[in-house]
C-alpha positions in Angstrom: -8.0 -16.3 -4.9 -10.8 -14.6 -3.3 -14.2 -13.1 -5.5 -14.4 -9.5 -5.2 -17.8 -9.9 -4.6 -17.6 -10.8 -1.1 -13.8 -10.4 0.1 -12.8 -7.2 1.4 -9.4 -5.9 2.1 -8.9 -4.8 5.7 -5.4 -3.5 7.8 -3.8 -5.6 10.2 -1.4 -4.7 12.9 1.5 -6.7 13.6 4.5 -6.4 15.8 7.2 -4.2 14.7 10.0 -5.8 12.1 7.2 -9.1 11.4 5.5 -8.2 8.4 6.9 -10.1 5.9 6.5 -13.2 8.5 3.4 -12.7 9.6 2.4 -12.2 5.5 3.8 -15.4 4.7 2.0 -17.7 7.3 -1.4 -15.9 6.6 -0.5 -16.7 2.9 0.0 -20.6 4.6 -3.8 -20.4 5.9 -5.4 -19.8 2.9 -5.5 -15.3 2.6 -4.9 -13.4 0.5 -2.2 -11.1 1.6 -0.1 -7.8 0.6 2.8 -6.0 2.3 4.2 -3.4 -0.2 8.0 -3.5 0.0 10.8 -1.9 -2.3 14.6 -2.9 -2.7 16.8 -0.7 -1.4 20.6 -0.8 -1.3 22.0 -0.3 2.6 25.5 0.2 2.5 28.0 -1.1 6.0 31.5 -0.6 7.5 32.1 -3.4 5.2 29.6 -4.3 2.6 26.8 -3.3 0.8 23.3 -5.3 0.8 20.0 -5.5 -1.1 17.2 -5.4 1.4 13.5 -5.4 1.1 11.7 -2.0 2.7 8.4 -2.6 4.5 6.9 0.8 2.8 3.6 0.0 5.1 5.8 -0.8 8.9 3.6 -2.7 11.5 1.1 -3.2 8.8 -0.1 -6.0 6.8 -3.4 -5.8 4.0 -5.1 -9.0 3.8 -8.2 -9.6 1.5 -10.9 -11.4 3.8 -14.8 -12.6 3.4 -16.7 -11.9 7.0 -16.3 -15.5 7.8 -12.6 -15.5 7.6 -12.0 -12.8 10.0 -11.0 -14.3 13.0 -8.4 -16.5 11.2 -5.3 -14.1 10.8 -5.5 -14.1 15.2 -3.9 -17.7 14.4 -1.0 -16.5 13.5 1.6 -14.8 16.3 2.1 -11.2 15.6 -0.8 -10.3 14.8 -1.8 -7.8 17.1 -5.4 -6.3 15.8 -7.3 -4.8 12.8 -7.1 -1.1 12.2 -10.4 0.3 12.8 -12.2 3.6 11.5 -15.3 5.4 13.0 -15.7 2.1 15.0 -15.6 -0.3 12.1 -12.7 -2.1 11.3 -11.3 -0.2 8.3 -12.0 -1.4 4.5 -10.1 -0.7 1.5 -11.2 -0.4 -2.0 -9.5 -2.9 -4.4 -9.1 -0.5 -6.8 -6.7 1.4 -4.1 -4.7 -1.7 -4.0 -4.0 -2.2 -7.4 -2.8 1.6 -7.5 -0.4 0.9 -4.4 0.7 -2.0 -6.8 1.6 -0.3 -9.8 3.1 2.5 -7.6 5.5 0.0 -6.2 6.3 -1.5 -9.3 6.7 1.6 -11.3 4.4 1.3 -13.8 2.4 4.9 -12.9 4.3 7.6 -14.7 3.2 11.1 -16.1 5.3 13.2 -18.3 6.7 16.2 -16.2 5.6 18.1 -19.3 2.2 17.8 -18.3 2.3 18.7 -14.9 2.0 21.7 -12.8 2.0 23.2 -9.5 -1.9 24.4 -9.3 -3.3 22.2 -11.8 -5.1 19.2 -12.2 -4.3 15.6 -12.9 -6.1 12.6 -13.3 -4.0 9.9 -11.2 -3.3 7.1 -12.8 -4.8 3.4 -11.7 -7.0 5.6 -9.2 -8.6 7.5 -11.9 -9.4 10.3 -9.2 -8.9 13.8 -9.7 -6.0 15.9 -7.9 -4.3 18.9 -7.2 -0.3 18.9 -8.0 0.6 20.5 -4.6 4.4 20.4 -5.2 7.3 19.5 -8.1 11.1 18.0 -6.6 12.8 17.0 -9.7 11.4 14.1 -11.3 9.0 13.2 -8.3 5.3 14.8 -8.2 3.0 15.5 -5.0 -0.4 15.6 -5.7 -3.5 16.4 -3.2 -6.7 13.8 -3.8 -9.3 16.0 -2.6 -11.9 12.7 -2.2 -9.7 11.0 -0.6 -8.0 13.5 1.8 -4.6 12.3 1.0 -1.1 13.1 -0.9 0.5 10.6 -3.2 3.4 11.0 -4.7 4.6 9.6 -8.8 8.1 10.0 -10.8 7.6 11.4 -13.6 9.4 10.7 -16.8 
């Protein structure tokens, strides 16, 4: 496993329907990788299947020192980085341990505790937000630092 010190985790773009490949032959050279996925139930004419969801499509996070970052063009379908401002695009490790406990469930607030208008800390992120919008069990919050929605369930 990488240090944190050093690695960062970037975005790469990869040909549509290959992440899950592409994930598991970087993972054969040595890097660090994530593709968040979830388990859905797709139903047939005939059957029904379990299949893994790409939640990220044409999108693979890989966790890199400066050195390394050539290495994930050895593997086919990788097509390039993401870039932002000119840069290609960094994100925080704390943001990918939030997408991690999204995708496993474990961030939950009581719906007791929420309303539309007010203010929650979001959990794993720790970063303040605006509940924009209630749907049952599920919870859309504005991060204004961020500039972005999430969504939780609530219990």
């Amino acid at each position: 496993m990488k240090t944190v010190k050093t690695a960062l985790w970037h975005v790469v773009y990869v040909k549509p329907r290959t992440e899950l490949t592409v994930a598991k032959r970087l993972k054969g050279l040595g890097i660090e990788v994530y593709v968040p996925t979830r388990t859905e139930v797709r139903q047939w004419s005939d059957r029904k299947k379990k299949v893994q969801v790409v939640l990220l499509p044409s999108m693979v996070l890989v966790c890199l020192e400066e050195k390394e970052i050539n290495l994930v063009f050895q593997v086919p379908g990788v097509v390039r980085y993401l870039f932002e401002q000119g840069k290609r695009a960094i994100i925080q490790h704390q943001e990918i341990k939030a997408m991690q406990a999204y995708v496993s469930g474990e961030v939950a607030l009581s719906k007791d505790a929420v309303q539309v208008g007010g203010e929650i800390t979001v959990p794993q992120l720790k970063e303040q937000g605006v509940v924009v919008a209630l749907q049952g069990k599920k919870c859309l919050a504005r991060l204004e630092r961020l500039g972005a929605v999430v969504s939780f369930q609530l219990q």
